[in-house]
KERO-162165 format. One line per field, with one value per residue: residue in one letter; y, x, z of N, C-alpha, C in turn; residue number from 0. Coordinates in steps of 0.2 Angstrom, whole numbers. Example, Ala and Ser with C-alpha at 12.3 -4.5 7.8 and 13.67 -1.06 7.14 Angstrom:
! residues 2
res = A / S
npy = -28 / -11
npx = 66 / 64
npz = 39 / 35
capy = -22 / -5
capx = 62 / 68
capz = 39 / 36
cpy = -16 / 0
cpx = 66 / 64
cpz = 39 / 39
n = 0 / 1
This chain:
! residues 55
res = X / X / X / X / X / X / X / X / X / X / X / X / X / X / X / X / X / X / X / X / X / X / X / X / X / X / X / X / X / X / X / X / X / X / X / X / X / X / X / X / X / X / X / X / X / X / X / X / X / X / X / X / X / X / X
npy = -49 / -60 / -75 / -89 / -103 / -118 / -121 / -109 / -103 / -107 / -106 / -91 / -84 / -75 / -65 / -64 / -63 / -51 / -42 / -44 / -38 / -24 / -22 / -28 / -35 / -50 / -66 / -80 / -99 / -109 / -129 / -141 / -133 / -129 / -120 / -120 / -116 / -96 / -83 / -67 / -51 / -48 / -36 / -31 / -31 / -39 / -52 / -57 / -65 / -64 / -68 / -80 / -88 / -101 / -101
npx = 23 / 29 / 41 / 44 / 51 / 44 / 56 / 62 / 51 / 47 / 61 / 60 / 46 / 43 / 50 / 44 / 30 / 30 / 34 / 25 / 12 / 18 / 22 / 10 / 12 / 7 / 13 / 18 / 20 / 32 / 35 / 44 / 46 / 34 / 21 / 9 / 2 / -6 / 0 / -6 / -13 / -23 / -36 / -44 / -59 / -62 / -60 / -64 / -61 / -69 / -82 / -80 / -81 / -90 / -104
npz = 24 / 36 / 37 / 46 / 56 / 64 / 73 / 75 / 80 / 93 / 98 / 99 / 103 / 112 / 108 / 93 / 95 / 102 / 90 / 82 / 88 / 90 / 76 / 69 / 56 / 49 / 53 / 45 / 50 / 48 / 43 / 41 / 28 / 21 / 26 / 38 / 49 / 52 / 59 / 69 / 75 / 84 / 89 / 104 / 102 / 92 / 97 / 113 / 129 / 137 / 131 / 126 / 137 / 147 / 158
capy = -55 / -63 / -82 / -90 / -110 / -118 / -120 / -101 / -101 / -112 / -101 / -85 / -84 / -70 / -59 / -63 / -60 / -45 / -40 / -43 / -34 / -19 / -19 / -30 / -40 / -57 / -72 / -87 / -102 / -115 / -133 / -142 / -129 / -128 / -115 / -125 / -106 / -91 / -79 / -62 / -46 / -46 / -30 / -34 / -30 / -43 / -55 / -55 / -70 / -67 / -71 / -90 / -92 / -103 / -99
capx = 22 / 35 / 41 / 48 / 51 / 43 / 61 / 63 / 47 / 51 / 66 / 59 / 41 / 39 / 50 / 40 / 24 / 29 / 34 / 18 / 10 / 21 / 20 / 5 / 10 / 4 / 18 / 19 / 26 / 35 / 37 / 50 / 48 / 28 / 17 / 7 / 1 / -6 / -1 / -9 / -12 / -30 / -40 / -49 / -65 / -64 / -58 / -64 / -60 / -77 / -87 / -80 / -82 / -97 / -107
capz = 28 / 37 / 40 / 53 / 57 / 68 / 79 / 77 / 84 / 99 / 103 / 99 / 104 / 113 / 103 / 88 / 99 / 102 / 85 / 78 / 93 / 87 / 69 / 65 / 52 / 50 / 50 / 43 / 53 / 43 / 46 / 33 / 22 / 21 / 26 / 43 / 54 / 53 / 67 / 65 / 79 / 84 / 92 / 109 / 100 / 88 / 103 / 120 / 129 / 141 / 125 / 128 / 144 / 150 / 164
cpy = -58 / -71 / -83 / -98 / -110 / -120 / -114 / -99 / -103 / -109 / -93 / -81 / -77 / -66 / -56 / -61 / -53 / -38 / -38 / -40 / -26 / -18 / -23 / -33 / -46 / -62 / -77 / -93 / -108 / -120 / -139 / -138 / -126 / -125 / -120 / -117 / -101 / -86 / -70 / -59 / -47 / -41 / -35 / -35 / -36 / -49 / -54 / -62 / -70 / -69 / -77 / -92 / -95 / -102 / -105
cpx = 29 / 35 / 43 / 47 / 48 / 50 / 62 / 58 / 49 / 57 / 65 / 53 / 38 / 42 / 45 / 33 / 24 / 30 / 26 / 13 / 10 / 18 / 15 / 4 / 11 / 11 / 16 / 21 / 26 / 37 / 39 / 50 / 41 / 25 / 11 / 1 / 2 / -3 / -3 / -11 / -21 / -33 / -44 / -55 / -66 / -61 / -61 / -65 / -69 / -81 / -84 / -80 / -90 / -100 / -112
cpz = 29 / 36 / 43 / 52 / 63 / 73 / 79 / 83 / 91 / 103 / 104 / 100 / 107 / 109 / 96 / 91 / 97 / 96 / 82 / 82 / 91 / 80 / 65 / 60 / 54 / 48 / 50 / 46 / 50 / 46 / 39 / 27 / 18 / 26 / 33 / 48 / 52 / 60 / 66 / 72 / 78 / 90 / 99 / 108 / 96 / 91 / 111 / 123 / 140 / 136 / 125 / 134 / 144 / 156 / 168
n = 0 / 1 / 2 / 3 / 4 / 5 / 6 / 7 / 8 / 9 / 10 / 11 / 12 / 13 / 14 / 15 / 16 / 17 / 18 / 19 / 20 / 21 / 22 / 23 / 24 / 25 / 26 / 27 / 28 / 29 / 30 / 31 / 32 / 33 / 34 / 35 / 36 / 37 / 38 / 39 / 40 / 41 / 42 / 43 / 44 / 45 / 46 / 47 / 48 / 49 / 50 / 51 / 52 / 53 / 54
């Protein structure tokens, strides 16, 4: 498990995106030194953004 700050985040967003994309593990995002976000790779199956649409 990685972590990362929330200014790392801010500056490095997609690369960390796309890390976790690649190699799936789950980061941490830290704000003064506390643990605040998950961020975590999910499958389109256990995701699909037409299951929240309303009709």
């Amino acid at each position: 498990m990685k972590f990362v700050t929330v200014s790392e985040l801010r500056n490095k967003a997609t690369q960390i995106v796309a890390a976790i994309e690649d190699t799936r593990e789950e980061v941490i995002i830290t704000k003064n030194g506390k643990p605040v976000v998950l961020m975590r790779f999910i499958t389109d199956e256990a995701f699909s953004l037409k299951d929240t649409e309303k009709e």
